[in-house]
C-alpha positions as CSV (number, residue, x, y, z in Angstrom):
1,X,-142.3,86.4,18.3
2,X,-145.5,87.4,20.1
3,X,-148.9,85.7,18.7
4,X,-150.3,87.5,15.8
5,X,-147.2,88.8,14.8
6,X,-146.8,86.7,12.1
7,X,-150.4,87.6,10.5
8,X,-149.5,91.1,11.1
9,X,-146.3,90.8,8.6
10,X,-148.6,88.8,5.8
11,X,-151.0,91.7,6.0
12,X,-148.5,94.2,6.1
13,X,-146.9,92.5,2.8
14,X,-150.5,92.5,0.9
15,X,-150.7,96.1,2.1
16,X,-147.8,98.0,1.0
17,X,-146.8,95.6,-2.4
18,X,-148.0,98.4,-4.5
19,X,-147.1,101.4,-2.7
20,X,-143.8,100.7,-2.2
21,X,-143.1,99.7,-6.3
22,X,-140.9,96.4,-4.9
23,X,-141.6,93.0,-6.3
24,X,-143.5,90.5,-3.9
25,X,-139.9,88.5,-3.5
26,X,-138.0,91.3,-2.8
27,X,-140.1,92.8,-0.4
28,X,-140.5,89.3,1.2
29,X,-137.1,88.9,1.5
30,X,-137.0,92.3,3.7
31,X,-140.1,91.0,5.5
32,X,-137.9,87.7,6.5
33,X,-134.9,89.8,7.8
34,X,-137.2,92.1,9.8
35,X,-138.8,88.6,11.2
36,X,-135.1,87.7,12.1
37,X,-134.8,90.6,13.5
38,X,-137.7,90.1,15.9
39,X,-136.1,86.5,17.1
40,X,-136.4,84.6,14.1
41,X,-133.7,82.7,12.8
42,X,-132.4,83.4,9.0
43,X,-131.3,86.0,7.1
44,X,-130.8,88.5,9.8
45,X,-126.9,88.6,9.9
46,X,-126.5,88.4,6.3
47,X,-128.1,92.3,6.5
48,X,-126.2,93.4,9.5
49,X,-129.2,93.2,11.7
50,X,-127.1,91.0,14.5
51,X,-123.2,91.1,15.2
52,X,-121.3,88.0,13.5
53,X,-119.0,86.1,16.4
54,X,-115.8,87.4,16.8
55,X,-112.6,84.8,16.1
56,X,-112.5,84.7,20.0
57,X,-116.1,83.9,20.0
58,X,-116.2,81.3,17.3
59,X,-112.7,79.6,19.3
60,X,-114.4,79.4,22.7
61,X,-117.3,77.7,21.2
62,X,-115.1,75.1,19.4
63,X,-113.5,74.9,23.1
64,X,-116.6,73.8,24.2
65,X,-117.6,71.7,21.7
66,X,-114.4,69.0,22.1
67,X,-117.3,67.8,24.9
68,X,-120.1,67.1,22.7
69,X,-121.2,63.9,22.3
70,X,-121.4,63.8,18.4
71,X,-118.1,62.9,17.5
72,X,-118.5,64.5,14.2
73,X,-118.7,67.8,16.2
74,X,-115.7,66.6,18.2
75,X,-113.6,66.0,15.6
76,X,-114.9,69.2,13.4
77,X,-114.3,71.1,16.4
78,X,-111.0,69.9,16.9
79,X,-110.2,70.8,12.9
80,X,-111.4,74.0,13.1
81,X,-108.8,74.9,15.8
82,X,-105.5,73.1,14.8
83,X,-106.5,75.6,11.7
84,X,-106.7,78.8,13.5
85,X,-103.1,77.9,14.9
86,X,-101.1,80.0,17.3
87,X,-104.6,82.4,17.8
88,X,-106.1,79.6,19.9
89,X,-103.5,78.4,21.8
90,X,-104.2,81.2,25.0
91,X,-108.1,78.9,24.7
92,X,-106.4,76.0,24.0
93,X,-103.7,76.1,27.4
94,X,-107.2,76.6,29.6
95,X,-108.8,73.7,28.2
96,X,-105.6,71.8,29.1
97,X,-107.5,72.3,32.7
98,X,-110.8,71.1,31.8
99,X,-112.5,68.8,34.3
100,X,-113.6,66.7,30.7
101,X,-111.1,64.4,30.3
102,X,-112.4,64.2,26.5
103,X,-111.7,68.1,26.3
104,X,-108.0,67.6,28.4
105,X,-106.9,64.9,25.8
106,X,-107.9,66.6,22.5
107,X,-106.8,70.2,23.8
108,X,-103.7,68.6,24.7
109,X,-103.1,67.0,21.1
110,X,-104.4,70.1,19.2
111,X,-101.7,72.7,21.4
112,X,-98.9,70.1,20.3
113,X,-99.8,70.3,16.6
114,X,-100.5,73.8,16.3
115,X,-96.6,74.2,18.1
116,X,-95.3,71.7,16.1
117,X,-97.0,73.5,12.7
118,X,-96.2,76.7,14.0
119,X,-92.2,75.6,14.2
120,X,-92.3,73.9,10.7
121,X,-93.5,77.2,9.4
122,X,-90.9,79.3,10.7
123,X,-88.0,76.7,10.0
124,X,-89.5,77.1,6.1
125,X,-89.5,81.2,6.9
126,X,-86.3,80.9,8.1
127,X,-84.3,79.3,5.5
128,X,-86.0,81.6,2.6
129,X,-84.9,84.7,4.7
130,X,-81.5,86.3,4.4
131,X,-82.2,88.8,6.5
132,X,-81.1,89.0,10.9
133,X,-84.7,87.7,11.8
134,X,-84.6,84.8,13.8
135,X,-87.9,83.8,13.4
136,X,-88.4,83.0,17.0
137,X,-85.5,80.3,16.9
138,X,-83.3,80.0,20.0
139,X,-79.7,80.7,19.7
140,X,-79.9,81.7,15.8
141,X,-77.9,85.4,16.9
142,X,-74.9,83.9,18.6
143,X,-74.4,81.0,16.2
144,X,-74.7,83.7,13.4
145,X,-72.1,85.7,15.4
146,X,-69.5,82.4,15.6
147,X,-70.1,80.7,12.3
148,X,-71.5,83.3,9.7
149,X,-74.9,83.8,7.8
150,X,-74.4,81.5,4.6
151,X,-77.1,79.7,3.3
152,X,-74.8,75.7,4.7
153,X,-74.9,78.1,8.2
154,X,-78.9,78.3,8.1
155,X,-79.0,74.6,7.0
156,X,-76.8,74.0,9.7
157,X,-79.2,75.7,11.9
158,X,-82.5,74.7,10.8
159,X,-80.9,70.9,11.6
160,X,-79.8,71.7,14.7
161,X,-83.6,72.9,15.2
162,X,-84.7,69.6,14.1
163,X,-82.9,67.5,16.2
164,X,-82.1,69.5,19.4
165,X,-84.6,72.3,19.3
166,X,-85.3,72.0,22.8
167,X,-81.9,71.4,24.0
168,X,-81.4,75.1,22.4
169,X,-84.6,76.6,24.0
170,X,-82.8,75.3,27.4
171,X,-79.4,77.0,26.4
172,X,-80.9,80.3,25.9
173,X,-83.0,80.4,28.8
174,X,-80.7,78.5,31.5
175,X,-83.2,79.1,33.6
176,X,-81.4,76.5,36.0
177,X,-77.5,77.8,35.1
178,X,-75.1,75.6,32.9
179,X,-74.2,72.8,35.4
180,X,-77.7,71.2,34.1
181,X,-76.6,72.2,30.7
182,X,-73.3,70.2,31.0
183,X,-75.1,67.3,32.2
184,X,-77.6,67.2,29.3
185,X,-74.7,67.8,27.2
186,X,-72.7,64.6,27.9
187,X,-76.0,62.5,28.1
188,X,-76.8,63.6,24.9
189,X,-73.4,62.3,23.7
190,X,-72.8,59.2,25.7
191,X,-76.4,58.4,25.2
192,X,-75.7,58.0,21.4
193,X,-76.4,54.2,21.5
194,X,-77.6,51.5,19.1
195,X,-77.8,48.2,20.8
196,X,-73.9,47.9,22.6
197,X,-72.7,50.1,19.9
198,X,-72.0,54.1,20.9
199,X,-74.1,55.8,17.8
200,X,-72.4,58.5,16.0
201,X,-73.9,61.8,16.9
202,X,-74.7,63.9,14.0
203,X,-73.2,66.9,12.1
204,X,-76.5,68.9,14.1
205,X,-75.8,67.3,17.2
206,X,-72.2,67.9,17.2
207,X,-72.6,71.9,16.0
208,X,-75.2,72.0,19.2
209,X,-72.8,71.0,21.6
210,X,-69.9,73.1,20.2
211,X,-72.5,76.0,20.5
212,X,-73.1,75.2,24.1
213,X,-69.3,75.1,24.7
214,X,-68.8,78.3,22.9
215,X,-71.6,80.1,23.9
216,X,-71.4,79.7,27.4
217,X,-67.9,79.7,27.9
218,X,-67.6,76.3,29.7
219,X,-64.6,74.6,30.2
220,X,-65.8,71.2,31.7
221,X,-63.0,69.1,30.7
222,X,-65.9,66.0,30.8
223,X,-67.5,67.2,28.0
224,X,-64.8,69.0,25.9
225,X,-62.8,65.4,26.1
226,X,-66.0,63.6,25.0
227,X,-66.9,66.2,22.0
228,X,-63.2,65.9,20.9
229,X,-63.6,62.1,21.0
230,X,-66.7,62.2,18.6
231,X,-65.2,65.0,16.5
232,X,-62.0,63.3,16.3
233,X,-64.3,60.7,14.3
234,X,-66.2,62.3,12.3
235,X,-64.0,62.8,9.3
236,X,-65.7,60.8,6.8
237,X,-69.0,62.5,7.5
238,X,-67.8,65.7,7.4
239,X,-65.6,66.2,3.9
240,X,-68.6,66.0,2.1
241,X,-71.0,67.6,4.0
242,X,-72.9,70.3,2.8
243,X,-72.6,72.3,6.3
244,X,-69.1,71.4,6.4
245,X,-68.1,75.2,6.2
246,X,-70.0,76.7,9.4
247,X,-69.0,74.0,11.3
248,X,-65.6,74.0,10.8
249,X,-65.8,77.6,11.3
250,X,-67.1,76.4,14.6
251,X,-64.3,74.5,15.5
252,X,-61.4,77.5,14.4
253,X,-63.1,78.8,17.6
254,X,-63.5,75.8,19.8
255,X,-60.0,74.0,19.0
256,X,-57.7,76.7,20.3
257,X,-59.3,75.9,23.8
258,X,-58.4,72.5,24.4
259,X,-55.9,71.2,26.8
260,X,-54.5,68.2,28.2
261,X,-55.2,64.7,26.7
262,X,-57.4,66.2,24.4
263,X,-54.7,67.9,22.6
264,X,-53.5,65.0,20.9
265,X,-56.9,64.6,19.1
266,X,-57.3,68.3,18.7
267,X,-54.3,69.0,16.3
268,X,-55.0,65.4,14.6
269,X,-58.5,66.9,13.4
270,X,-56.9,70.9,12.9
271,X,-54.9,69.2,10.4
272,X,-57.4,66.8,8.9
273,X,-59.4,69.9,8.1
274,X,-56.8,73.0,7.5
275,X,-57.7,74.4,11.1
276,X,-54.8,76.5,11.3
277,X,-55.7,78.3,14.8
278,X,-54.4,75.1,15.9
279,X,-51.0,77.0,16.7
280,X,-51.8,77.7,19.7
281,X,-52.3,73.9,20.7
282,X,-49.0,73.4,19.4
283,X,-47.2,76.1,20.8
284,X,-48.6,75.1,24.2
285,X,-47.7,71.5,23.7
286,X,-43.9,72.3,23.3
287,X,-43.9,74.8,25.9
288,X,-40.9,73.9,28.7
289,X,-43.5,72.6,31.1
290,X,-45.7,70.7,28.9
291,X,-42.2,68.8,27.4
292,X,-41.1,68.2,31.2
293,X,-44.4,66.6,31.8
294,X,-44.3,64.3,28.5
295,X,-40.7,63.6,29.3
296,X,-42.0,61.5,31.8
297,X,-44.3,59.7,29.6
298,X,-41.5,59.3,27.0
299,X,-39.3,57.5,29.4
300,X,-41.6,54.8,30.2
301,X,-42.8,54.1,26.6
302,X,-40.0,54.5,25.0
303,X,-40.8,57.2,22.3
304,X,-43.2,59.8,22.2
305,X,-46.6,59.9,20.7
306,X,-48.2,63.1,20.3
307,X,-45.3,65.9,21.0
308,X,-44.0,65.2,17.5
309,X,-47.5,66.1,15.9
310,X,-46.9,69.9,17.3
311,X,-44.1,70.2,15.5
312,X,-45.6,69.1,12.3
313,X,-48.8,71.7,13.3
314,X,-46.7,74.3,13.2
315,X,-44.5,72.9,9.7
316,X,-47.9,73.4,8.0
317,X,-49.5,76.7,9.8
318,X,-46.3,78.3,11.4
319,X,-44.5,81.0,10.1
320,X,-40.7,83.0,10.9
321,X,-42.2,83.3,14.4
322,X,-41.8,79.5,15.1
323,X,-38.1,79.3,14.3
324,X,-37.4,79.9,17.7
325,X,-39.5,77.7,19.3
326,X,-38.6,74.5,17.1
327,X,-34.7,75.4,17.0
328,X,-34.1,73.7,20.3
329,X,-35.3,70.4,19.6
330,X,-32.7,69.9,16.9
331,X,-31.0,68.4,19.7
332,X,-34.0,66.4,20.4
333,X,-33.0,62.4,19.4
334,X,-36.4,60.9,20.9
335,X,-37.8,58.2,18.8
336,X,-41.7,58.7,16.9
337,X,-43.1,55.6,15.7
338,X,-42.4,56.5,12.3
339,X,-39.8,55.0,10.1
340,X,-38.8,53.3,6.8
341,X,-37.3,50.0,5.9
342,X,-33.8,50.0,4.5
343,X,-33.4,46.1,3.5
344,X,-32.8,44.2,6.4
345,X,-32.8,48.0,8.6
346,X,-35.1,50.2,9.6
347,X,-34.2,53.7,10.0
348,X,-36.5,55.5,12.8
349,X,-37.6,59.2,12.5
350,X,-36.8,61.0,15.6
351,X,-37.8,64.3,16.8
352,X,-35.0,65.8,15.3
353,X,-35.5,64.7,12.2
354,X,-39.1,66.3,11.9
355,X,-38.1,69.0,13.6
356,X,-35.1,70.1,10.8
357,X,-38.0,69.8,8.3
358,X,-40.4,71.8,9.4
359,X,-37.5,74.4,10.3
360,X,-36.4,74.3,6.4
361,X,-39.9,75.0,5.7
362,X,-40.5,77.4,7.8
363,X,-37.3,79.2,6.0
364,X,-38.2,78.2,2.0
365,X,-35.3,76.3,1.8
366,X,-35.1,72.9,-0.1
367,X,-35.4,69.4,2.0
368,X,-32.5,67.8,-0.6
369,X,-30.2,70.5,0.6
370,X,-30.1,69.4,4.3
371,X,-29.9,65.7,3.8
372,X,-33.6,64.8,2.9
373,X,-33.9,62.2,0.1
374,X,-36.8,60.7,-1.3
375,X,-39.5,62.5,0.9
376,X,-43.0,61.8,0.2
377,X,-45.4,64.3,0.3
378,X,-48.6,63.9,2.7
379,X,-52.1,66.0,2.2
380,X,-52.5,66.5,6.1
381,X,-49.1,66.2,8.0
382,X,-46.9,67.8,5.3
383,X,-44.6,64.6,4.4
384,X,-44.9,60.8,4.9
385,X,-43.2,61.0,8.3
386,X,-41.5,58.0,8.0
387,X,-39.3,59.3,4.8
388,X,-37.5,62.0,6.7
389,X,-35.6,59.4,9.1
390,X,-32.0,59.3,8.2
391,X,-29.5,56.5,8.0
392,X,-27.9,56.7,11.0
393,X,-26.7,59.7,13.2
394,X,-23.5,61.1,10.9
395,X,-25.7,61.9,8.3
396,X,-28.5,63.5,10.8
397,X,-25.7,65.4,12.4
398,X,-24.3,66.8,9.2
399,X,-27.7,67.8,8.6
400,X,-28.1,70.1,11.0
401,X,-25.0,71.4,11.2
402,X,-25.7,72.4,7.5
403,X,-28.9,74.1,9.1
404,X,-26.7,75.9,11.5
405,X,-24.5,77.3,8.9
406,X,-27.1,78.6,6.6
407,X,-29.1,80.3,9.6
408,X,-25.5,82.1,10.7
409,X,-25.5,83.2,7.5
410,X,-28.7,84.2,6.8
411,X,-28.4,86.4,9.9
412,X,-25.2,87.8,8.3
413,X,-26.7,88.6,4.9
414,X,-27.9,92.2,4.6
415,X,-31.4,92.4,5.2
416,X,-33.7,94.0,2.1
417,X,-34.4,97.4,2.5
């Protein structure tokens, strides 16, 4: 304000009070802004007589205050722009290359709780939504696609967020293609460690990995052997889980592509869980080359170990179809290491044996009819296998020459129009 000026505004005051009809506060106050509005701070913005600071404005300010030497305006500072949230981050990233250390540290804590704030936020907006709206989440459209959009599928998803969001950021991008991918995946598993124990992944962790598997169509047999391992157990977690329904729906589209040793494990957990796609395991298993190849194993142990459990795959999700494939191993007399205790005898179930079952089965027949007695029942493999071993081989070979008879007939019976 230029000398005078003020004396100027006090006569001006006295001068017009009565012309203008205003009280002396009110016309004071007008007075005041028009002295703010000649460089005096006060009132002036309240009345529009300067521009108020835009959010940009106000955010590079605080920027430059994280350098103060008042803490309280450090800290204040600081506050103010964890509170604007994602808005400041573009500020926020530049300070990052401040040649103040004291603004590098803070801007560096403030853009990982804003991020970590902003994520919490859209998990929460996320879970409420039933809409296709992925809220910014990685990978939510392609696990939709595989395991459905039920509220256990979004809880699912929001804990895969939780524990492996970044691990999911890298799957979408795969900026540096999926060898990386199926290195971090086995890491991820084999670093599952507490002390000298192996820790078992989580339901989350486990969905993630089927995801990558699925998603990207890989076929390393590293990691789909080490994920079968860790699903294989898993059971007790998983019957009561509440996300127990996408992820099995997960594995009706993972367990179909396993081969080799994995196999074994692979039908063990299809039938744990009612997986019926499982088939095609089985199918594969007693295909003519995969039974030359375990032939081999057979001869050295003895008996056979997994070959049996296709044919109990297919007792429990087969249909007509299968007759044909399980026919020819009623000639099949290789031992299983199932069997029941006859006083001082113990009669072992071989292949056969299973086999005729799962063929009666498959035909709605009745087990007593073709030599079965005393069978138990069993909630994942069908029966107790040891209770379908017979006596000795007169009785198993009347057995099946029963079968024969019935199926010659059944072929002759007139079908139903």
């Amino acid at each position: 304000m230029q000398p005078g000026t003020a004396n100027r505004v006090i006569r001006l005051f006295y001068s017009r009070e009565q012309a203008t009809g205003r009280g002396p506060l009110v016309t004071a106050i007008l007075l005041w802004g028009a002295m703010g509005g000649l460089g005096l701070p006060g009132l002036a913005p309240t009345f529009g007589f300067t521009t108020e600071m835009t959010v940009d404005d106000r955010v590079r300010q605080w920027i430059e205050e994280l350098a103060s030497a008042k803490f309280s305006t450090r800290q204040f500072a600081t506050q103010n722009l964890i509170a604007q949230g994602v808005g400041a981050l573009p500020a926020v990233e530049a300070g990052l290359k401040s040649s103040d250390r004291e603004v590098r540290l803070r801007c560096r804590r403030i853009f990982r709780v804003v991020r970590e704030n902003d994520f919490q936020d859209r998990l929460v907006r996320f879970a409420a939504d039933t809409g296709s709206n992925a809220h910014g989440l990685p990978k939510w459209q392609a696990f939709r696609n595989l395991a459905g959009d039920s509220a256990s599928s979004r809880q699912l998803f929001v804990a895969m967020q939780q524990e492996q969001g970044s691990f999911l950021e890298e799957i979408q991008q795969r900026s540096k293609g999926i060898a990386p991918l199926i290195g971090r995946g086995l890491t991820t598993l084999n670093g599952q460690r507490v002390g000298q124990r192996r820790k078992q992944p989580s339901l989350a962790t486990l969905a993630t990995l089927l995801l990558l598997v699925l998603d990207c169509q890989i076929d390393n047999r590293d990691l789909n052997d080490a994920l079968t391992l860790y699903l294989f157990r898993l059971d007790a977690n998983l019957r009561g889980s509440p996300v127990r329904e996408p992820l099995i729906t997960l594995l009706r589209h993972w367990l179909p592509r396993q081969e080799g040793p994995s196999t074994y494990m692979a039908m063990h957990i299809s039938l744990r869980h009612g997986i019926g796609e499982a088939r095609v395991l089985a199918e594969r298993a007693l295909s003519a080359e995969a039974i030359a190849t375990e032939r081999q194993r057979e001869k050295k142990n003895g008996r056979t170990y997994w070959r049996h459990l296709a044919v109990v795959v297919l007792a429990r999700f087969g249909d007509d179809r299968h007759v044909a494939v399980l026919t020819p191993l009623l000639s099949d007399s290789t031992p299983t290491p199932y069997g029941r205790r006859q006083g001082a005898q113990r009669d072992v179930t071989q292949m056969r044996d299973i086999a005729l079952a799962a063929l009666v089965k498959l035909r709605e027949r009745k087990l007593g009819d073709f030599g079965f007695q005393d069978v138990r029942p069993h909630p994942e493999q069908v029966w107790d296998l040891g209770t379908l071993a017979f006596a000795n081989d007169r009785e198993r070979s009347r057995a099946i020459a029963n079968w024969h008879r019935a199926e010659q007939a059944g072929n002759r019976a007139p079908r139903a129009p």
